[in-house]
N, C-alpha and C positions, 0 to 999 in steps of 0.2 A: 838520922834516926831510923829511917828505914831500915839501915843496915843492922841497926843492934834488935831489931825483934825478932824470936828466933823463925827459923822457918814455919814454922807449925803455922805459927798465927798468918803468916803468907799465903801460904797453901788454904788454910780455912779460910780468909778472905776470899779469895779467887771462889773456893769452893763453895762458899757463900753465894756469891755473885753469879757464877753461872748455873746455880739451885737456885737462885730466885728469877731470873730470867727464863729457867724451863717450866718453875710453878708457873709464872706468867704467862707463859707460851700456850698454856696444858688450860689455865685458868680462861685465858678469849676464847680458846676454841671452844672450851665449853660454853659458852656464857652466848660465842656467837651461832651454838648450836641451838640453846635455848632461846636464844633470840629472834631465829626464824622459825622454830615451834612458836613460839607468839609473836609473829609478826603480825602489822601494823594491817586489817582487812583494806584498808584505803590503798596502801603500796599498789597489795594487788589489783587494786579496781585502777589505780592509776597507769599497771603495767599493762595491763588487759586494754585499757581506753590510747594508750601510744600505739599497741600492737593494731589494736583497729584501727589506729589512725592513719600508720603504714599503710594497712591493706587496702583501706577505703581510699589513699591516695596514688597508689599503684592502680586500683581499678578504675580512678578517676584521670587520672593520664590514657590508662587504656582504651576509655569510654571517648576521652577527646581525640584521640587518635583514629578512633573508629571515626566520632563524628565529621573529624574531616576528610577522610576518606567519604563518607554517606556523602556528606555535601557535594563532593566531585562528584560521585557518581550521577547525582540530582542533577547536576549544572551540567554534566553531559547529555543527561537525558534527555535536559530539557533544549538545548542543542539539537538534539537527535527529533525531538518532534519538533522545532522551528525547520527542520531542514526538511522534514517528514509533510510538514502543513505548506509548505512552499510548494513540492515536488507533487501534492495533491492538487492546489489550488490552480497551476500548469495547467494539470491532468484534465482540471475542470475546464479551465478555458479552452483547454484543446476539443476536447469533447463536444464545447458549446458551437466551437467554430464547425466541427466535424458535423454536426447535426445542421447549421443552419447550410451547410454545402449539400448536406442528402436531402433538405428538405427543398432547395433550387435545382439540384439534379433528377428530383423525382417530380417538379413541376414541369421543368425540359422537359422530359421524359414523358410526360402526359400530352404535354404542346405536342411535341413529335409526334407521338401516335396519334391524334387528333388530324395532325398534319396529314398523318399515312394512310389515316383512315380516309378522310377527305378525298386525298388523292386517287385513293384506291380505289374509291366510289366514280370517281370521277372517271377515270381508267376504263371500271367497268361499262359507264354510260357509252364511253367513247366508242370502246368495241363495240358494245349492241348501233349505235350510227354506223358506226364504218359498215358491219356487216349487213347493215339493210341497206347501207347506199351499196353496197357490191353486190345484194340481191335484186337490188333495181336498177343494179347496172349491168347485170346479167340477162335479167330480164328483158331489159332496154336493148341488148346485144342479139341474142337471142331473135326480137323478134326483128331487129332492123336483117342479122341474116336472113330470115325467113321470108322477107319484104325484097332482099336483095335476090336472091334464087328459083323467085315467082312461088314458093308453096302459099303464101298469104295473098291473093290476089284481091281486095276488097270493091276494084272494079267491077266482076263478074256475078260479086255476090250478090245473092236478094237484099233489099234494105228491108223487108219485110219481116224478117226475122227479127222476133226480140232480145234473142239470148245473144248476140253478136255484136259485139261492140259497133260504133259508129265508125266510118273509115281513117286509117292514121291511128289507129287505139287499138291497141293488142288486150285481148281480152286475160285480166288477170285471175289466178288460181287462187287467190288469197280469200 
């Protein structure tokens, strides 16, 4: 039966068919032109509310990324002053030791010169003896030569005299 209608009606079917397929065509587009001219305010608040969700979740990766980075650094810090507070508290002990040693080195140090002083005094008394036993062992010399050579003859002398020592006794200049 197809074959006995002439062609015309062929051709217009066809021609039909793809004229109602491009009104169609011609017809969405419009329709989905005017459809996003009144599109739905909510779509947008919904596109808008993903798009910040994106963003606000990119930045919150970001922010955690940061924070654990922050936290290392904290945990080294805090590393860095335990190693810091050790390397003092040494320091302090050292110190405490180093003072209570100046503070027996400078008691030594007083004993000693106490010592020196002592001695020194002592020293001094010593010489002033020696040199008066060497002045009266001069002395004593002295007159035993003079006794020895006849110029002291205390035989001869008057005992009458009072400035003259008694005999045996060299009269001293002191």
């Amino acid at each position: 039966m197809f074959m006995d209608t002439p062609n015309t009606l062929l051709i217009a079917t066809v021609g039909a068919f793809i004229l109602g397929w491009l009104i169609g065509r011609v017809g969405a587009a419009l329709k989905s032109r005017s459809q996003a001219r009144k599109r739905d305010p909510r779509d947008d608040r919904i596109r808008s509310l993903e798009a910040e969700l994106r963003i606000s979740t990119s930045e919150s990766e970001k922010a955690r990324e940061s924070l654990e980075g922050l936290e290392d650094d904290v945990k080294e810090a805090r590393e860095e002053i335990e190693r810091r507070d050790n390397v003092i508290t040494e320091q302090q002990a050292t110190i405490g030791r180093l003072r209570e040693d100046l503070k027996d080195s400078v008691k030594k140090t007083r004993e000693l010169r106490a010592e020196l002083t002592d001695r020194a005094a002592e020293n001094v008394r010593s010489e002033v003896k020696l040199r008066e036993v060497e002045t009266e062992l001069s002395v004593a010399q002295a007159s035993t030569d003079l006794i020895a050579t006849g110029v002291l003859d205390y035989t001869v002398a008057p005992e009458s005299v009072e400035d003259e020592p008694p005999a045996g006794q060299v009269k001293s200049s002191r």
